[in-house]
GULUM-720466 format. One record per residue (C-alpha): residue in one letter; chain; x, y, z. Coordinates in nm, 2 decimals. Example, Ala and Ser with C-alpha at 12.3 -4.5 7.8 and 13.67 -1.06 7.14 Angstrom:
BEGIN
+------+-------+--------+--------+--------+
: voba : mivex :     c1 :     c2 :     c3 :
+------+-------+--------+--------+--------+
:    A :     A :   1.23 :  -0.45 :   0.78 :
:    S :     A :   1.37 :  -0.11 :   0.71 :
+------+-------+--------+--------+--------+
// end
This chain:
BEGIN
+------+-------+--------+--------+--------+
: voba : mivex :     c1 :     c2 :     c3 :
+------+-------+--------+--------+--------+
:    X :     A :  -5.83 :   1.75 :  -2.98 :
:    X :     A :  -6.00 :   2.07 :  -2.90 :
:    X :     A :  -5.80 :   2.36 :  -2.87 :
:    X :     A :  -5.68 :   2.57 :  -2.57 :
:    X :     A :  -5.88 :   2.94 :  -2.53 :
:    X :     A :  -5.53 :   3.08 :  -2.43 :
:    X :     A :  -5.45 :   3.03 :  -2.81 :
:    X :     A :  -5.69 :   3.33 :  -2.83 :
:    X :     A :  -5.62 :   3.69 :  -2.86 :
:    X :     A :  -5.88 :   3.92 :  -2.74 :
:    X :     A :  -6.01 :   4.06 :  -3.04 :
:    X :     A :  -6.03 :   3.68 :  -3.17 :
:    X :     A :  -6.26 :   3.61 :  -2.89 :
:    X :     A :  -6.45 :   3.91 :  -2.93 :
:    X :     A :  -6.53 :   3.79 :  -3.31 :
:    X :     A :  -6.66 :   3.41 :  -3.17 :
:    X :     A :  -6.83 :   3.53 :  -2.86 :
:    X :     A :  -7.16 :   3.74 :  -2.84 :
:    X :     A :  -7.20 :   4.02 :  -2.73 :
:    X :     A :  -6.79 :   4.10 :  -2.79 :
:    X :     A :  -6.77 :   4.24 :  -2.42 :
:    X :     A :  -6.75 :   3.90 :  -2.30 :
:    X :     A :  -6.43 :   3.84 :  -2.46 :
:    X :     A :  -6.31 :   4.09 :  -2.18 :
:    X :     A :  -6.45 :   3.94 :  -1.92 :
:    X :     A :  -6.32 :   3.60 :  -2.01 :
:    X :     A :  -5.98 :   3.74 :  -2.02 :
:    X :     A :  -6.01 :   3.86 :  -1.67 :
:    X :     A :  -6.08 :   3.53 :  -1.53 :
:    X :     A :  -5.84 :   3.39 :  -1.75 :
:    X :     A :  -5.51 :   3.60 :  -1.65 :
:    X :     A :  -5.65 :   3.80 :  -1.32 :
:    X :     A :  -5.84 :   3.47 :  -1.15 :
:    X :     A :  -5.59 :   3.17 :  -1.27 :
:    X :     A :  -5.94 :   3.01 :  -1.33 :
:    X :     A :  -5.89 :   2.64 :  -1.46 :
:    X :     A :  -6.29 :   2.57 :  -1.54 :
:    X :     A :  -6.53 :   2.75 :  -1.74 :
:    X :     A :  -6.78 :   2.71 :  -1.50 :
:    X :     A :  -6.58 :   2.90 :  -1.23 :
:    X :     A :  -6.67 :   3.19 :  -1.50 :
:    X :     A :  -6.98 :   3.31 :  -1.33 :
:    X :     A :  -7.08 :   3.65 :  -1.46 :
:    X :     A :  -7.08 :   3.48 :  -1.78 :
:    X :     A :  -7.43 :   3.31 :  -1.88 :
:    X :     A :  -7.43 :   2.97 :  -1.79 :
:    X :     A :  -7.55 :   2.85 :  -2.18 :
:    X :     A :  -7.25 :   3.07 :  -2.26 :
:    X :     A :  -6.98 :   2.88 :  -2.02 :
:    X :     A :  -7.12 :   2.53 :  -2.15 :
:    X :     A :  -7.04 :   2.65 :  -2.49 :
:    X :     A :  -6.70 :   2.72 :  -2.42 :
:    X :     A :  -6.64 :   2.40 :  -2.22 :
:    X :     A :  -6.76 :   2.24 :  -2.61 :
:    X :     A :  -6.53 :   2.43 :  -2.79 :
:    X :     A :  -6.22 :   2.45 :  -2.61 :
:    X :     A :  -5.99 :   2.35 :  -2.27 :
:    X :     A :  -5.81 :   2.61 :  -2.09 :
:    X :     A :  -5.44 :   2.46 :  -1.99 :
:    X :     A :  -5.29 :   2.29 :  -2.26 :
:    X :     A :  -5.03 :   2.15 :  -2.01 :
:    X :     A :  -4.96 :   2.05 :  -1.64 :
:    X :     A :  -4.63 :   2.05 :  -1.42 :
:    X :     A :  -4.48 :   1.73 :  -1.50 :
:    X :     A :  -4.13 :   1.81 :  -1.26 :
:    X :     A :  -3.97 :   2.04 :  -1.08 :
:    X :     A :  -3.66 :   2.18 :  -0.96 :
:    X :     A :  -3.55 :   2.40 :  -0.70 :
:    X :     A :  -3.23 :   2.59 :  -0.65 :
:    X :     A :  -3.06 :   2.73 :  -0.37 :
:    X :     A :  -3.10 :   3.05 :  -0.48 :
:    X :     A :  -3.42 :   3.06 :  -0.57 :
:    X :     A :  -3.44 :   2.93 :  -0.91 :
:    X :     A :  -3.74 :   2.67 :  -1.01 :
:    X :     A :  -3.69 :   2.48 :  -1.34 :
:    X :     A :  -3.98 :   2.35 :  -1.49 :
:    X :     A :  -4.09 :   2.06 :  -1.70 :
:    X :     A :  -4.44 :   2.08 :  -1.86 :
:    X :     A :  -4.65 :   1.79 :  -2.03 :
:    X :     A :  -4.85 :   1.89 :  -2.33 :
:    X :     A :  -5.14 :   1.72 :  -2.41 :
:    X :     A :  -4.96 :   1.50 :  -2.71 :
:    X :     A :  -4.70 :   1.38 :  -2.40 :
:    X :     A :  -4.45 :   1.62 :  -2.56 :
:    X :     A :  -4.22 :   1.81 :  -2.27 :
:    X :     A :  -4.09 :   2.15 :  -2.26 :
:    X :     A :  -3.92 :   2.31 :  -2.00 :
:    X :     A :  -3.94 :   2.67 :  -1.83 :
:    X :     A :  -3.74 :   2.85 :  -1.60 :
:    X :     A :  -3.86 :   3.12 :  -1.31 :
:    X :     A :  -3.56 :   3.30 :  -1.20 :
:    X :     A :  -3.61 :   3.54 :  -0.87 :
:    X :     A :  -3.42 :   3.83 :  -0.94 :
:    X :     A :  -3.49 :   4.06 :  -0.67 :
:    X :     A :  -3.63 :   3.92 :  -0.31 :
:    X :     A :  -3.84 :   4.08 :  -0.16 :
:    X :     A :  -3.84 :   4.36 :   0.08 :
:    X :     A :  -3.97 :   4.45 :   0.42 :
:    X :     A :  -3.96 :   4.67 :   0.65 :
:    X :     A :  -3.82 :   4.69 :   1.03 :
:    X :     A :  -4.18 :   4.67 :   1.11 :
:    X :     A :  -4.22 :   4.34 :   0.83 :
:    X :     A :  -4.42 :   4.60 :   0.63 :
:    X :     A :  -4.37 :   4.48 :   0.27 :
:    X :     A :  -4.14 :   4.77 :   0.07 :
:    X :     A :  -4.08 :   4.59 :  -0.25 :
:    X :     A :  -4.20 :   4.33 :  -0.44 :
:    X :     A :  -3.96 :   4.02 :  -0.54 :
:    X :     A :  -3.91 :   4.07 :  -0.88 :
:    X :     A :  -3.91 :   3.77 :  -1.11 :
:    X :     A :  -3.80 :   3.70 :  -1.47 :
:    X :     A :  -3.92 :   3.34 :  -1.68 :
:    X :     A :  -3.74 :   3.18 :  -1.91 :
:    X :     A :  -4.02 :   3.01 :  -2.16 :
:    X :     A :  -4.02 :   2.76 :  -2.50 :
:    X :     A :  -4.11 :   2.78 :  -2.80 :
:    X :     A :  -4.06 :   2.43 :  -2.96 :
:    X :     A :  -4.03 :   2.08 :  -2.87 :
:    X :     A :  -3.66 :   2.03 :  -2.92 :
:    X :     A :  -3.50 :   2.26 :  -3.16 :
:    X :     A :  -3.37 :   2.29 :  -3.53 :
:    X :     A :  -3.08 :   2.47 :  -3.48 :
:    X :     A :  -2.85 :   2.22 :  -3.38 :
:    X :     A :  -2.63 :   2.41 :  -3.14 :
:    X :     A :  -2.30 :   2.22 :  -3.06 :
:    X :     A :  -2.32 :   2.30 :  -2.70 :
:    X :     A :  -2.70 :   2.25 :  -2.62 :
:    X :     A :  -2.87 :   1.95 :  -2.48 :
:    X :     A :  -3.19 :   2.07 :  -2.61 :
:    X :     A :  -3.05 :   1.98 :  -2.96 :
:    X :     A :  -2.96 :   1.66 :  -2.89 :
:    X :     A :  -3.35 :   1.53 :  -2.93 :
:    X :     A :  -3.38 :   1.68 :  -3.24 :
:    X :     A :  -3.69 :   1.94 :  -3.34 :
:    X :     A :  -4.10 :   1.79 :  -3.30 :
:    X :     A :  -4.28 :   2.09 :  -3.33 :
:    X :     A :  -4.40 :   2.41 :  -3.31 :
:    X :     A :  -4.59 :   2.51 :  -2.98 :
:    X :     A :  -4.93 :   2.74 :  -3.05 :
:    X :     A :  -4.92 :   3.06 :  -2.90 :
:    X :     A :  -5.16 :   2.92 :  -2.63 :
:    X :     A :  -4.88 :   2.65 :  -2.50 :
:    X :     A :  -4.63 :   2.97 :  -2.49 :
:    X :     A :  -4.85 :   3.17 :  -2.26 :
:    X :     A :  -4.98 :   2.88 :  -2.08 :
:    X :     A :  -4.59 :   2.84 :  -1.94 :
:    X :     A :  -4.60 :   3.20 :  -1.73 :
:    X :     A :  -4.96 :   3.11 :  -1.61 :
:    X :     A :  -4.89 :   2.80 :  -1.49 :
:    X :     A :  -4.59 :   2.94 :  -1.34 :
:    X :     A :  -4.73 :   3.25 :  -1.21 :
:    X :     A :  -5.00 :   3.03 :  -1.03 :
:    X :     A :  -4.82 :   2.78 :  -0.88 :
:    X :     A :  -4.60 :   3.06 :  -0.71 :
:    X :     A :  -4.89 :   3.28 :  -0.59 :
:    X :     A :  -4.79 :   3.52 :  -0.80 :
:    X :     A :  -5.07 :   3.79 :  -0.80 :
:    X :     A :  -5.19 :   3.87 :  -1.12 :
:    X :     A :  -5.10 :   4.23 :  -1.11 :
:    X :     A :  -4.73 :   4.13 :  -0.99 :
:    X :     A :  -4.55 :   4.22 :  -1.36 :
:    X :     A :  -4.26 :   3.97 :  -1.48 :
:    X :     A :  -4.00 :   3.94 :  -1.75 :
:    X :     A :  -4.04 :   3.72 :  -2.04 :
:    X :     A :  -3.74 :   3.57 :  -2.18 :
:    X :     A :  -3.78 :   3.34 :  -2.48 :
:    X :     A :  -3.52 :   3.14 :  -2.47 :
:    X :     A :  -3.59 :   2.82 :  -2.33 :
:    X :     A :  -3.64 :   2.48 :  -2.54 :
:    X :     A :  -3.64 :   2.61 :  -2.94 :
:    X :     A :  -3.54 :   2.92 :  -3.20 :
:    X :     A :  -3.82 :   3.16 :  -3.15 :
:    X :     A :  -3.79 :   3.34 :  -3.44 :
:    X :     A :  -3.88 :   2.96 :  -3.63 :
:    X :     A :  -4.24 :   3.00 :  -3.49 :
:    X :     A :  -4.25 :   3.34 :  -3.58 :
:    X :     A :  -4.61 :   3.35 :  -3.61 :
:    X :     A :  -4.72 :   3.19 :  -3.25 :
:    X :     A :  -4.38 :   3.38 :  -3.09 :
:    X :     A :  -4.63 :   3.70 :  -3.23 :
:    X :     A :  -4.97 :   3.65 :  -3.09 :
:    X :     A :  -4.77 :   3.52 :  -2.76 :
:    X :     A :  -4.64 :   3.86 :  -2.73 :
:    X :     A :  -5.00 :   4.01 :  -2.79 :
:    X :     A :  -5.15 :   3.82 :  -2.55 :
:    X :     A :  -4.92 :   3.88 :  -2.28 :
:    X :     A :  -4.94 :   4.26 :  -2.33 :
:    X :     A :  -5.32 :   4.29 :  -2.35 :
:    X :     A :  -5.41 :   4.50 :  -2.09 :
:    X :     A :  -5.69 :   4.28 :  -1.99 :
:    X :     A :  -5.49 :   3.99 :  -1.97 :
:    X :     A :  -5.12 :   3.95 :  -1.81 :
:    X :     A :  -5.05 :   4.31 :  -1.90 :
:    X :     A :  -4.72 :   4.25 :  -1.93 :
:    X :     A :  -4.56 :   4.49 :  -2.14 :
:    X :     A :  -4.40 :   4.44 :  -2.48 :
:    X :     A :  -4.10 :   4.63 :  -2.31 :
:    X :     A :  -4.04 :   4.36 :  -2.10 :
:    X :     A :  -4.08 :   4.09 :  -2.33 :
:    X :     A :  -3.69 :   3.98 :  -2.50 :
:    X :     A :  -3.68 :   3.74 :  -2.80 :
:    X :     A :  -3.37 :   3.60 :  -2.78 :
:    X :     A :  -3.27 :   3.43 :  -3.12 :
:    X :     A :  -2.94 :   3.23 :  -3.26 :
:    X :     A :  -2.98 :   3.45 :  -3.57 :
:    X :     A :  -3.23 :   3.38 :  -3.79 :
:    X :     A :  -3.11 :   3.75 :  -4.00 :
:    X :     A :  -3.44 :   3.69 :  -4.21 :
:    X :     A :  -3.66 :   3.63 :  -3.97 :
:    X :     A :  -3.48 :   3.95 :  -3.75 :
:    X :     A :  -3.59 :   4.18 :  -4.04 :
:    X :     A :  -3.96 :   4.03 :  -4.01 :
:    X :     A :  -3.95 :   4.02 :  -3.63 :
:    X :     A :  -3.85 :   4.40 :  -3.67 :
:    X :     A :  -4.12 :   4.50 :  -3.98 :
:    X :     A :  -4.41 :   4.37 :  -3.67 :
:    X :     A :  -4.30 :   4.66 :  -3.48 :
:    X :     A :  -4.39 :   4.46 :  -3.12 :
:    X :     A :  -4.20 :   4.69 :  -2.94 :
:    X :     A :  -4.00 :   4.37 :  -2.79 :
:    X :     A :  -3.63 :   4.40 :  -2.74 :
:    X :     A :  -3.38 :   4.12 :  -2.93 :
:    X :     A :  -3.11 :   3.98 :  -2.82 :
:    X :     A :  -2.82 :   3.74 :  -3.03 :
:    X :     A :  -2.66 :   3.41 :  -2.92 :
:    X :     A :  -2.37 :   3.54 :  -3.08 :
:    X :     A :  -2.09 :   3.30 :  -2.90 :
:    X :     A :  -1.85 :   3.38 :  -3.15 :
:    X :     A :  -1.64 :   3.65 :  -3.34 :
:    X :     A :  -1.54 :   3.44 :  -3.62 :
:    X :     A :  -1.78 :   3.23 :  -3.86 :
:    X :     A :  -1.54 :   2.95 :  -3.86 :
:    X :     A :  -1.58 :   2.89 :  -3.48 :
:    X :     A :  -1.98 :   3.03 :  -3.50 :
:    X :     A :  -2.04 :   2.77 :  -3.73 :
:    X :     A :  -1.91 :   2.49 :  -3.53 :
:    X :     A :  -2.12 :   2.61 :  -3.22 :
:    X :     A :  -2.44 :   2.67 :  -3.43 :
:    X :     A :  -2.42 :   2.46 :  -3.77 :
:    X :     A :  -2.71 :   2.71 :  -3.87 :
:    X :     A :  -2.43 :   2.99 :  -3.94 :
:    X :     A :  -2.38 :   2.88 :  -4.26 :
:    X :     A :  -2.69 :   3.03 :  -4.43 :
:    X :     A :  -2.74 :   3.35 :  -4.14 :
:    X :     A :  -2.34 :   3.45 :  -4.06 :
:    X :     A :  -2.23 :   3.69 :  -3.86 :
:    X :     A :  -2.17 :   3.97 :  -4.10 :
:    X :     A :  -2.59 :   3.90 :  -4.22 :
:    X :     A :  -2.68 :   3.89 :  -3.87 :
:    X :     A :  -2.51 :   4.22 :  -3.78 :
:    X :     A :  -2.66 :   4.39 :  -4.08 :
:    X :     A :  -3.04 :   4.30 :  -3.95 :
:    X :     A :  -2.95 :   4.38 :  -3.64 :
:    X :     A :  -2.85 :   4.76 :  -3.72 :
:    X :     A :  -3.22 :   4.80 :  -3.91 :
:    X :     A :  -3.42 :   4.65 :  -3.61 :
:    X :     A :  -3.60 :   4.91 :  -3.47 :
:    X :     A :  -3.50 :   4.97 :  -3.05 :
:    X :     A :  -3.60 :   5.22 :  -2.81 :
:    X :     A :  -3.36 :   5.52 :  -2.83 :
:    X :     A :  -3.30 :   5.45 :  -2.43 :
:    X :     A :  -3.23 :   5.05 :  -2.48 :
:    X :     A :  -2.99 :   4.82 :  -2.63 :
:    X :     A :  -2.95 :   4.54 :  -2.81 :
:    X :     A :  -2.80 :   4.22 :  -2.61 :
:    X :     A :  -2.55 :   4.02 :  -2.77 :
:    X :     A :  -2.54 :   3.70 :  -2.58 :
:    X :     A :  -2.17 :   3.57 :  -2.54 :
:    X :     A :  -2.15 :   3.19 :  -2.42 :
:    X :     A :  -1.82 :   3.17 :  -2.30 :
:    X :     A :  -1.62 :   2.82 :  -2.32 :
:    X :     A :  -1.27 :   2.76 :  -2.21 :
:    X :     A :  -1.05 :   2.77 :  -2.50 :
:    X :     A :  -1.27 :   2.85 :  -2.76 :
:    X :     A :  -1.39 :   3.16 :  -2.77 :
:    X :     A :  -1.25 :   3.33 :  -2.41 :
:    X :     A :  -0.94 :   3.48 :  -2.51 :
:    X :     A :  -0.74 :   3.83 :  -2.54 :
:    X :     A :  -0.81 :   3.80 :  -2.93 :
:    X :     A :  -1.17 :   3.70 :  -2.91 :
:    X :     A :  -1.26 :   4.01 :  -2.67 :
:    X :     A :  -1.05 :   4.25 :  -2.94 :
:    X :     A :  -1.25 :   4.11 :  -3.21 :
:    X :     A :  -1.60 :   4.17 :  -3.07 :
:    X :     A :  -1.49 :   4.50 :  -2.98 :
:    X :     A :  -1.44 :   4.52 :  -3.39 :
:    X :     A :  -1.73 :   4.37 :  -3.47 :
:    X :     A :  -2.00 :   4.55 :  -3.25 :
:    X :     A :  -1.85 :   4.87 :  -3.31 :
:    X :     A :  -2.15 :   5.17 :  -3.41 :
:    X :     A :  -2.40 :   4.95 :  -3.26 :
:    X :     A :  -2.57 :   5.07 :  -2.91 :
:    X :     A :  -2.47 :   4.72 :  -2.77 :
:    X :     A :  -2.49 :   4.55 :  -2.43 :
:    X :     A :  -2.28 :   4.20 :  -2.41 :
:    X :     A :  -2.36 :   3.95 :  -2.16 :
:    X :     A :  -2.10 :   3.77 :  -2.11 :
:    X :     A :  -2.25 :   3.37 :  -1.98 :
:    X :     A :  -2.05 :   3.08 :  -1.78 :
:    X :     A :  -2.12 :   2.74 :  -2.01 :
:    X :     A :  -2.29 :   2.49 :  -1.77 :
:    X :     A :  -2.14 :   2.17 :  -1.84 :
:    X :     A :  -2.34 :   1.89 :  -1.86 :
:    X :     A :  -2.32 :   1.52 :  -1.88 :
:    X :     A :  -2.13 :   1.42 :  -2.22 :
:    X :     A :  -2.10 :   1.79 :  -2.30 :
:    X :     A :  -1.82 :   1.87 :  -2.56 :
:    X :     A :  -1.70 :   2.16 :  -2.39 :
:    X :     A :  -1.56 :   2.34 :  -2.06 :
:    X :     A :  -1.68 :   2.62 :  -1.81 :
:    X :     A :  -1.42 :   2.89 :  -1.82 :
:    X :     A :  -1.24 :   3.03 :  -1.50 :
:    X :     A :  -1.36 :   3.32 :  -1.35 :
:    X :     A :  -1.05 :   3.47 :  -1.38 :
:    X :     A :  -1.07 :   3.45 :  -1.81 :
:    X :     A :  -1.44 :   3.56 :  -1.77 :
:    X :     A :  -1.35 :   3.86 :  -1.58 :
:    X :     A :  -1.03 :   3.98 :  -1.79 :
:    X :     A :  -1.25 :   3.95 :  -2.06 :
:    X :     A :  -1.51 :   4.19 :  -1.96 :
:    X :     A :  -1.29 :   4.43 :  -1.86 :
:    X :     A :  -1.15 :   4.41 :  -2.19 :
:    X :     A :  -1.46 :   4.49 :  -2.37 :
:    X :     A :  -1.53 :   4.78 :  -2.10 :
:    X :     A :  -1.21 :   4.96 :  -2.13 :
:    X :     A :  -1.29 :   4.98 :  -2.48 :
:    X :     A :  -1.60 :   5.11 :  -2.45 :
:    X :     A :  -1.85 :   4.81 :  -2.44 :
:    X :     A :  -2.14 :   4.76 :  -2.15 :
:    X :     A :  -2.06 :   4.42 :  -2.06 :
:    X :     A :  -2.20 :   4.22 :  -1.75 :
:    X :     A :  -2.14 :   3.88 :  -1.64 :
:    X :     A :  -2.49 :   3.68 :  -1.58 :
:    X :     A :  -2.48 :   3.52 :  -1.26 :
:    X :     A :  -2.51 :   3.13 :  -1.28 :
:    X :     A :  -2.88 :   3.09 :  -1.16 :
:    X :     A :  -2.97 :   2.74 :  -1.07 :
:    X :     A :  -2.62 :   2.57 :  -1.09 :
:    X :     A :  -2.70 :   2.25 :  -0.85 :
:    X :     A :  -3.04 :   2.21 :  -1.05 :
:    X :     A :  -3.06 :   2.10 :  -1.38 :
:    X :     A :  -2.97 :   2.44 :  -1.51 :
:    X :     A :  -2.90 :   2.39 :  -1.86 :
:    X :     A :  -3.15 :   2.37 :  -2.10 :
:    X :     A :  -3.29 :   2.06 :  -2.17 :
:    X :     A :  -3.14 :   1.90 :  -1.85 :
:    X :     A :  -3.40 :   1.83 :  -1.70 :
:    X :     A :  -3.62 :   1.67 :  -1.95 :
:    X :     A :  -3.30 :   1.46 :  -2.05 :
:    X :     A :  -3.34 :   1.30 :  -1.60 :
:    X :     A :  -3.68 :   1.28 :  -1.64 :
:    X :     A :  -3.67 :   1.02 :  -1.99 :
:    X :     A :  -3.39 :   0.88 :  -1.80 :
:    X :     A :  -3.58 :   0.79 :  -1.46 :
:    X :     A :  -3.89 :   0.70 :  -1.69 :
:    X :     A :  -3.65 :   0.45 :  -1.93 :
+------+-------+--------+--------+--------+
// end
């Protein structure tokens, strides 16, 4: 199976492709043109595009299914070229703007939620994603292929910058190395451009791999599925606790590396009485204390056979306020997408049952 030129960086290209200015120019009709054939390439010499065509495809994966929420939301699942699916999420944060005179003022702003595995190792109690067990490792190429094939199938122009999550389908810090060149290729200038500053690797805790994420210096911010205060509870919600607790994950998290003017999330999945109560909130209070900390605090989006509850709004909210009075910046996340198949790993779950 040949590969896919979007598992390239730039200066890769530059070393297979003579003279290395090329390797720019393909970039350009890569990530600024949405180009899906190297013919379509036509500044480049025609011996040159045939070459390329020999050596390599461009998408490593087409739109399988999609969903689309009331409020905007798209959920996405992707085929990959072994018939593995992964899904992806495009969550419109901002609308657009116009003017009284339908002049356009602002830009909608958008942020995607992408995969880095098939299925996932972790094992998390609450996750549908874990229920199929882990397949493998996306390349770098099927990462960044998500937020093209995402961007172009929502006209979004090339120049229109986006967030990148990672936190769809898999533990990105467990394909550290393709979650890396990802990250380059997005923020090559020539490419995406989308800034390591808006790029978030959002990890269940991998302390290890936090300490490596942090020696690359990517300039990406983190953020922890923490869940839980206690490692008794933790590891019940992710089984992988046992060998990165919460004291281990804490520690890494104080030595990554963060802009002076950011924080570091701390992802709080909130289920109805487990982990939503007075004590809980007094307890991560405790435990994030000398850390320049933001907590999200996230509705659990029950799905079919699910283990667990969504908590009442009026638990989430007594909760934040909690954490605020005592000096914590703490935000509810809005549930995006709640009549779709919101959850991760939802959708891929209908779509094997429809085929079945």
């Amino acid at each position: 199976m040949k590969p896919t030129i979007l598992d390239c960086t730039k200066e890769e290209l530059s070393h297979v492709i003579a003279p290395p200015f090329r390797a720019k120019q393909i970039f350009k009709w890569l990530y600024a043109q949405y180009v899906d054939d190297f013919d379509a390439m036509k500044n480049l010499p025609q011996v040159m595009r045939h070459a390329l065509s020999e050596a390599y495809v461009i998408m490593p994966l087409h739109i399988l299914n999609k969903e689309i929420s009331r409020d905007g939301t798209i959920k996405y699942l992707f085929a990959l070229r072994d018939g593995k699916t992964v899904e992806s999420v495009l969550l419109r944060m901002k609308e657009a703007q116009y003017g009284s005179d339908g002049a356009l003022l602002h830009h909608a702003k958008y942020t995607v939620c992408v995969s880095t595995q098939v299925g996932c190792k972790v094992g998390c109690s609450f996750c549908l994603t874990a229920k199929g067990g882990f397949t493998r490792d996306l390349s770098a190429g099927e990462i960044v292929a998500q937020v093209l094939a995402l961007k172009k199938d929502n006209n979004i122009a090339a120049q229109r910058r986006l967030n990148i999550v990672y936190m769809g389908m898999g533990e990105p810090l467990d394909n550290l190395h393709n979650l890396a060149k990802a990250i380059a290729i997005f923020s090559d200038e020539d490419g995406l451009a989308i800034a390591a500053k808006r790029q978030t690797v959002s990890t269940s805790g991998l302390s290890s791999r936090i300490d490596q994420l942090g020696a690359m210096n990517l300039g990406v911010h983190i953020a922890i599925s923490l869940h839980a205060v206690d490692d008794t509870l933790r590891s019940e919600l992710i089984p992988m606790n046992k060998a990165h607790n919460i004291a281990s994950i804490i520690e890494a998290v104080k030595r990554f590396p963060i802009d002076a003017r950011k924080r570091v999330m701390f992802e709080y999945l909130m289920i109805k009485g487990k982990n939503d109560d007075r004590r809980s909130a007094k307890k991560l209070v405790t435990l994030l204390h000398g850390i320049k900390a933001k907590v999200n605090l996230i509705y659990f989006n029950p799905y079919e056979g699910s283990l667990y509850e969504r908590p009442s709004k009026a638990d989430m909210e007594a909760f934040q306020e909690y954490l605020i009075a005592h000096g914590l910046l703490c935000t509810i996340r809005d549930s995006k997408g709640i009549d779709i198949s919101a959850a991760c790993g939802q959708l891929k779950e209908k779509v094997n049952q429809e085929i079945a």
